[in-house]
matplotlib code that plots the C-alpha trace (Angstrom):
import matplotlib.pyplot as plt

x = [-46.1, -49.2, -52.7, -55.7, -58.7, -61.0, -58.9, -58.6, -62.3, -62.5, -60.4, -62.3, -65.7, -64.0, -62.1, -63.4, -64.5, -62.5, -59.3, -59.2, -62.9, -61.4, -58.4, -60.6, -62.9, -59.9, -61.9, -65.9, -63.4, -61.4, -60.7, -59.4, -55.7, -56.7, -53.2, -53.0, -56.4, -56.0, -52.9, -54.0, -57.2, -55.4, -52.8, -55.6, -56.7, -53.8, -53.3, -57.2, -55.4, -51.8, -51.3, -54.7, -53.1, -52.0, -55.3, -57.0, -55.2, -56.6, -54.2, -51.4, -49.9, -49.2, -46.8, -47.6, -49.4, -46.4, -44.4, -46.9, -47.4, -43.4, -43.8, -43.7, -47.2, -47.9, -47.6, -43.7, -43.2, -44.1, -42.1, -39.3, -40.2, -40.1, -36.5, -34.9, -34.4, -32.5, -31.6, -30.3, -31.5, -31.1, -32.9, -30.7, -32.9, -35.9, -38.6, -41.4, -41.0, -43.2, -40.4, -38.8, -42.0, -42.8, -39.1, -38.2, -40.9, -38.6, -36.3, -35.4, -33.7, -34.1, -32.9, -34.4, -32.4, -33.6, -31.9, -35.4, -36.4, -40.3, -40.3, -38.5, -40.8, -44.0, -42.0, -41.4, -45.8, -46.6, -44.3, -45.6, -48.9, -48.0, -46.9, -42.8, -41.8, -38.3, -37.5, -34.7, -35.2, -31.8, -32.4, -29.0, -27.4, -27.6, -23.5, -22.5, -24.3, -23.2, -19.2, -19.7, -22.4, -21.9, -22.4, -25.9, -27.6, -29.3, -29.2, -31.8, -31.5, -33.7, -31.4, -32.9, -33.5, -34.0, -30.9, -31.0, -33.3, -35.5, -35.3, -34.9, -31.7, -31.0, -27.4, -26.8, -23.9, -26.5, -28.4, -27.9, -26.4, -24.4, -24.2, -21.1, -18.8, -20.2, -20.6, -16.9, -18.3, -21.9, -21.0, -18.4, -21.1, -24.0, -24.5, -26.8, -28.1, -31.1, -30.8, -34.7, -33.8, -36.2, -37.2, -36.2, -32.7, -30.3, -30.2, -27.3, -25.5, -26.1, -24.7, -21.7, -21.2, -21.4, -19.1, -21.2, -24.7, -26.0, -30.1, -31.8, -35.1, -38.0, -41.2, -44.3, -47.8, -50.7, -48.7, -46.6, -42.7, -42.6, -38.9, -35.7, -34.3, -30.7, -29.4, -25.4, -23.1, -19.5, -19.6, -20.6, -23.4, -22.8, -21.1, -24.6, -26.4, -30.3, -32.7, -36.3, -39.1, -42.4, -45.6, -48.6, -51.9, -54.9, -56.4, -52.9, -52.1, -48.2, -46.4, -42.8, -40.3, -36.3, -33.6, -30.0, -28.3, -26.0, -29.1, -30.8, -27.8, -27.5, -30.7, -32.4, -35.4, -37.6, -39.5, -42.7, -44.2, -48.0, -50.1, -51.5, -54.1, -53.3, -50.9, -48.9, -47.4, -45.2, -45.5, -44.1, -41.3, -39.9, -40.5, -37.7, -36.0, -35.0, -36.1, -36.9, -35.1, -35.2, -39.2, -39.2, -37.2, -39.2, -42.8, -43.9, -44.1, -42.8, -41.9, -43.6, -39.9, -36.6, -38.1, -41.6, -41.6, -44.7, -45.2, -47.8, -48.6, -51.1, -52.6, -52.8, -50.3, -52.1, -48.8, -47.2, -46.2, -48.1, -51.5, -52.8, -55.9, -57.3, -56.6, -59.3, -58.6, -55.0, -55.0, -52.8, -53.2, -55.2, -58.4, -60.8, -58.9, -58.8, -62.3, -63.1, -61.5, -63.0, -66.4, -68.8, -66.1, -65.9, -63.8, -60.7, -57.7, -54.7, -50.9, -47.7, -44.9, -42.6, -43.9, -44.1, -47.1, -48.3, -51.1, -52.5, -51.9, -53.2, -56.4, -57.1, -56.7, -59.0, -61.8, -61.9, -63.0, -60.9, -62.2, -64.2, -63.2, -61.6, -57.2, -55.8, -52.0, -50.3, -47.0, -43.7, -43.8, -40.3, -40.9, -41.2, -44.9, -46.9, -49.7, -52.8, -54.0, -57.1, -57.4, -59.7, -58.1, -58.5]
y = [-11.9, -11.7, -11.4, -10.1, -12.5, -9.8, -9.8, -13.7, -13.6, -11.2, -13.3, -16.5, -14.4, -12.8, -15.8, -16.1, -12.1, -9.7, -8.2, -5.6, -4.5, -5.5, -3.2, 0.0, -0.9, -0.5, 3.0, 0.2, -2.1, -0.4, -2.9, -5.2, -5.3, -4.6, -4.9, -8.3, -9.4, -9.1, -10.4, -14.0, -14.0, -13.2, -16.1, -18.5, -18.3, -18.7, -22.1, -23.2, -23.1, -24.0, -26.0, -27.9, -29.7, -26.4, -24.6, -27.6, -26.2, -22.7, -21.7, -21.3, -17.9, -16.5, -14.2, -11.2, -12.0, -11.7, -14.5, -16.8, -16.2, -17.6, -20.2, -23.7, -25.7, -28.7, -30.3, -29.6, -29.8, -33.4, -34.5, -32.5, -34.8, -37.9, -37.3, -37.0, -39.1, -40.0, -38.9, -36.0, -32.5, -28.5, -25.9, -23.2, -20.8, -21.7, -18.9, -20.2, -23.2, -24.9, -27.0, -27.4, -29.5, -31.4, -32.6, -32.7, -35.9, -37.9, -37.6, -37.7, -34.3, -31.3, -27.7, -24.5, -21.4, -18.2, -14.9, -12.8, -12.7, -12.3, -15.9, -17.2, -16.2, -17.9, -21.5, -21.3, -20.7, -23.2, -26.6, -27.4, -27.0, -29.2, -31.7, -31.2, -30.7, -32.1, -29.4, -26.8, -23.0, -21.0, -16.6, -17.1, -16.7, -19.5, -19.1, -18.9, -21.7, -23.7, -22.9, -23.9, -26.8, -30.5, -32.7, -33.9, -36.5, -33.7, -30.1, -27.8, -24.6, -22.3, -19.4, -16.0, -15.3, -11.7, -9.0, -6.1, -4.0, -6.3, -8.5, -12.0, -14.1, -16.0, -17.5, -19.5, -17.0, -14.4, -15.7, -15.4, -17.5, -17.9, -22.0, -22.4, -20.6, -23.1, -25.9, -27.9, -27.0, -27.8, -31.2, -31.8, -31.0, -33.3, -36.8, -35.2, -31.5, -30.0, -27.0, -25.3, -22.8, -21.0, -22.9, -19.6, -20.3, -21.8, -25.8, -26.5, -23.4, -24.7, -28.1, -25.9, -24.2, -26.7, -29.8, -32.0, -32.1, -36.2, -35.7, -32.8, -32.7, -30.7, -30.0, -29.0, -28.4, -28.0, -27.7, -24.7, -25.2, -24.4, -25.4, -26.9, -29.0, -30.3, -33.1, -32.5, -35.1, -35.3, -39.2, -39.9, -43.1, -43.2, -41.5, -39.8, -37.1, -38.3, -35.9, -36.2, -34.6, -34.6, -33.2, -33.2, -32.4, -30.8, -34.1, -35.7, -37.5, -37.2, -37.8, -39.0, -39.2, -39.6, -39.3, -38.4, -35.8, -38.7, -40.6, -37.9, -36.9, -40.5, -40.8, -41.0, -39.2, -40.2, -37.4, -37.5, -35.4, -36.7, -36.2, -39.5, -40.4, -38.7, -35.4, -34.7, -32.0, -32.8, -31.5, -28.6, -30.2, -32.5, -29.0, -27.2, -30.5, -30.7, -34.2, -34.2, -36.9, -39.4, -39.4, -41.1, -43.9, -44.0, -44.2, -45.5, -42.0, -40.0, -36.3, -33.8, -32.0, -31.2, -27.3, -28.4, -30.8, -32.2, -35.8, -38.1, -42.2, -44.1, -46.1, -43.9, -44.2, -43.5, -43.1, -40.2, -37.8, -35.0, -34.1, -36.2, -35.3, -37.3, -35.4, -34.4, -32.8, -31.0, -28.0, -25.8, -22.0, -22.4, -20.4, -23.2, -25.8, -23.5, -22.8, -26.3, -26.8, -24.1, -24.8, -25.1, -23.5, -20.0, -20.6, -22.6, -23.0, -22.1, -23.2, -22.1, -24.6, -23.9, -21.2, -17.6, -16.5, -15.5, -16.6, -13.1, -13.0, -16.2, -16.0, -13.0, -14.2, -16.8, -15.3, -16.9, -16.7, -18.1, -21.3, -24.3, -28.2, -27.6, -27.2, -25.7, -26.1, -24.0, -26.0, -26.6, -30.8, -32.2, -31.1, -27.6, -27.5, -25.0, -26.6, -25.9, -29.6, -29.6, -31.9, -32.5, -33.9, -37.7]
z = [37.6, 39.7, 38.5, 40.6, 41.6, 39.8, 36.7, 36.5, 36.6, 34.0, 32.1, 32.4, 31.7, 28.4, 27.2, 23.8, 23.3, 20.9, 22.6, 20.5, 21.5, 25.1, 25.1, 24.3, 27.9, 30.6, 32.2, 32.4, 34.3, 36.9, 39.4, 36.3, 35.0, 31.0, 29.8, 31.4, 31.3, 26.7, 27.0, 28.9, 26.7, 23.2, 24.6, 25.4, 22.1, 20.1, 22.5, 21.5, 17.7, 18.4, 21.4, 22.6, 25.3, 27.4, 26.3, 28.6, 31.6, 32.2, 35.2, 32.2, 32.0, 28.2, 26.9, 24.8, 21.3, 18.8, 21.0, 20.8, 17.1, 16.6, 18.9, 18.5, 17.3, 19.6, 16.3, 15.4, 19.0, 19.5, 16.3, 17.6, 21.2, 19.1, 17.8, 21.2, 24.4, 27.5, 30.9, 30.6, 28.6, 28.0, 26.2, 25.6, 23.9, 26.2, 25.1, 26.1, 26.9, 24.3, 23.4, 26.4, 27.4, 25.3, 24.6, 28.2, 28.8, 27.4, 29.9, 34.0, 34.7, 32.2, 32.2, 30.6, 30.1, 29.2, 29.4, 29.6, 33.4, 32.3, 30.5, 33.3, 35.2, 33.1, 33.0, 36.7, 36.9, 33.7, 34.0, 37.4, 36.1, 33.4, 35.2, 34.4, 37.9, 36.7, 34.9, 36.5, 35.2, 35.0, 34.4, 32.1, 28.8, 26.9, 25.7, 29.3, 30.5, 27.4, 28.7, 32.4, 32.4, 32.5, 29.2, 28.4, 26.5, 23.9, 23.6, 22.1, 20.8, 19.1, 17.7, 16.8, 13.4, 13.0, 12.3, 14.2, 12.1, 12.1, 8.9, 9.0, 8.5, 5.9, 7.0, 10.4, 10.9, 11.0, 13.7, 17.7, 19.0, 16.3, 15.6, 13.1, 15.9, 19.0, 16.8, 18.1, 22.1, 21.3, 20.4, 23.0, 25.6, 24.0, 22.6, 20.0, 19.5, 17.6, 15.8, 15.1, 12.0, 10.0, 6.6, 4.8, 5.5, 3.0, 3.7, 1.6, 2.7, 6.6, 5.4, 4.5, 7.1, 9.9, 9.7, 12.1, 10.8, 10.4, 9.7, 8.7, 9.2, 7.3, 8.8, 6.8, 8.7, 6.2, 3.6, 4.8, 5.6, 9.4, 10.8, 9.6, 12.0, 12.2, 14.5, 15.6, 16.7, 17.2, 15.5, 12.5, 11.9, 8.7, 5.8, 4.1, 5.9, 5.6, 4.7, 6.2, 4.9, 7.5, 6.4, 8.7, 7.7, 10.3, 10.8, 12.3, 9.3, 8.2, 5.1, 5.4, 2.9, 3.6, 1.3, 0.8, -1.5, -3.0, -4.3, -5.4, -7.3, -8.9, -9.5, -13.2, -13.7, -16.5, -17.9, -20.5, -22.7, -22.0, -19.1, -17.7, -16.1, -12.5, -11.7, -8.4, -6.7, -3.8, -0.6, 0.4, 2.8, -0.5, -2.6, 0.0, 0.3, -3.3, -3.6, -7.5, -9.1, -6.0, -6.3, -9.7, -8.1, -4.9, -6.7, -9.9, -11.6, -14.4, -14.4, -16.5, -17.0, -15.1, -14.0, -13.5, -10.7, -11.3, -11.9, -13.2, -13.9, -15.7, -12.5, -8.8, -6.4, -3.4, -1.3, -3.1, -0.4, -1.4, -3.3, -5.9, -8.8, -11.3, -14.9, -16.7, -19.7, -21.1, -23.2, -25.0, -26.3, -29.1, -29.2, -29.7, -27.9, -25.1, -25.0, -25.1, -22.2, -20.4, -21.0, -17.5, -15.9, -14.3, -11.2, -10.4, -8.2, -10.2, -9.6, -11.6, -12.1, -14.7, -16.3, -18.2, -16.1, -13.0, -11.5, -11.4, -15.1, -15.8, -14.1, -15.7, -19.4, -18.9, -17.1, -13.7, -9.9, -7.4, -5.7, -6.4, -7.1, -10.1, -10.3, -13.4, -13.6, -15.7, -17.2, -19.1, -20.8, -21.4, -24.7, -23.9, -24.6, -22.7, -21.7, -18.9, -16.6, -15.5, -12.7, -9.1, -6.4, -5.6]

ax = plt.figure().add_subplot(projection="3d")
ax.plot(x, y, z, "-o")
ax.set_aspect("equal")
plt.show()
């Protein structure tokens, strides 16, 4: 791909204007590639919000908008990065590339395949300018370079997750290239390989279906499940398959919890029919985890019943892996202790755990906005008592 001085310029005076404004003035701008020119400055600014670190180099070259919608954040990218090392490594599925560099730091000689000749043609443009001069492109099917190359330290692949029509995949049968029929090769070719799935996909069904899985590894960014990852080797280091659960919030921060399906199967889970003194909801990586049971043994909290999966104490645990309020006042149905409870209050942000209502519903039958400090959850107690929390965050 080549782009004009003129358009270049138009794209560094336009950087941060409307593209959709932009695509409608191609006939005011004839010397200037339009297509082009929208499609570098919608890139540029999906990189200002997802990848801050390219957006400082302004030579980059982007692909069309909906690519860089699925791609990679910088932020699952470097905890992908922080999983993986050595000498040798291979992208399979290389897209982009957003994984490809940040992972490929980590080691001396890397190689990035990618059957589409156009993204090909933007890694061979970007990792110089990114200072990953180490990395070898290959215009190639993943599968057939997977049969002829030479083992590596760690693979990476990123299969598609979409069906033909369209939809997405909910099974790693269903997705291209299909993992459970490479798995015995992948493994023969690599110390250790990452699978990046959707989080929409089954975990325990992938734990079914593939034989050599050790870690899995959820990844949550602002509270919304962004990958499942899964690390492959042909040895086993130990006889459990760990489960990691990684939430990072927009100022950096990460919440890390890591458990195993054998422990939380054995674990007790004291439940309570009172609300103490502070609520919590795990995050949203432990939510798609499953780790409910495990948590009461991890922390020094109680569960408010086995569906509800929302916990409280008497004293704050400032460590719980996910959001924390101070309770203010519990509530049944009844009309006047409902009003009580109500009373100064015409907006709040609502959450369903465990019960008959929607939010839609319930917001409605009690009169109010959307927004504010206030958190109303709506609830099942062990005791099967509906009842309504009404908390603010600590």
């Amino acid at each position: 791909m080549e782009i004009s001085a003129k358009t270049l310029h138009f794209i560094e005076e336009h950087k941060e204007d409307d593209t959709r404004t932009l695509a409608l003035q191609s006939k005011k701008y004839p010397d200037v590639d339009m297509a082009v020119a929208v499609t570098q400055i919608a890139g540029r600014q999906v990189a200002a919000r997802k990848l801050p670190s390219w957006h400082l180099v302004s030579a980059l070259w982007y692909p069309p908008h909906l690519s860089m919608e699925q791609c990679s954040s910088e932020a699952t990218a470097l905890y992908k990065a922080s999983l993986l090392e050595g000498d040798t490594f291979a992208d399979l599925t290389g897209g982009f590339g957003i994984d490809c560099s940040f992972i490929s730091r980590n080691f001396k000689q890397a190689d990035y395949v990618e059957r589409q000749t156009e993204l090909c043609e933007l890694a061979l443009h970007n990792f110089p300018l990114l200072g990953l001069g180490h990395i070898r492109i290959h215009n190639r099917d993943g599968v057939a370079y997977l049969q002829e190359m030479l083992p590596v330290d760690c693979l990476f692949l990123d299969p598609a997750r979409r069906d033909g029509h369209g939809g997405k995949t909910v099974a790693i049968s269903d997705c291209e290239p299909d993992i459970s029929a490479l798995e015995s090769l992948l493994v023969d070719k690599a110390k250790k390989v990452m699978v990046k799935l959707s989080p929409m996909l089954d975990m325990s069904l992938a734990l079914n279906e593939l034989k050599t899985v050790r870690s899995v590894h959820i990844v949550a960014v602002n509270n919304e499940c962004k990958e499942l990852l899964l690390i492959l080797q042909k040895e086993a280091v130990s006889s459990e398959i760990s489960i990691h659960c990684e939430h990072i919030a927009g100022n950096g921060e990460s919440q890390h919890y890591t458990f195993t399906l054998k422990q939380e199967k054995a674990s007790a889970c004291p439940l309570t029919g009172q609300v103490g003194t502070y609520l919590y909801e795990p995050n949203v990586a432990i939510l798609k985890a499953g780790a409910f049971r495990s948590l009461t043994q991890t922390y020094p909290v109680m569960k408010l019943h086995l569906s509800s999966h929302l916990y409280t104490s008497a004293s704050l645990v400032p460590d719980f892996p996910g959001r924390r309020f101070r309770v203010e006042s519990v509530s049944g149905f009844g009309k006047k202790e409902l009003k009580a409870f109500l009373k100064d209050m015409d907006k709040a942000n609502i959450t369903i755990r465990n019960f008959p209502l929607s939010v839609a519903e319930l917001r409605r039958r009690l009169k109010l906005k959307e927004g504010g400090d206030d958190y109303i959850f709506a609830t099942t107690l062990s005791d099967e008592r509906k009842v309504l929390i009404r908390a603010r965050k600590c």
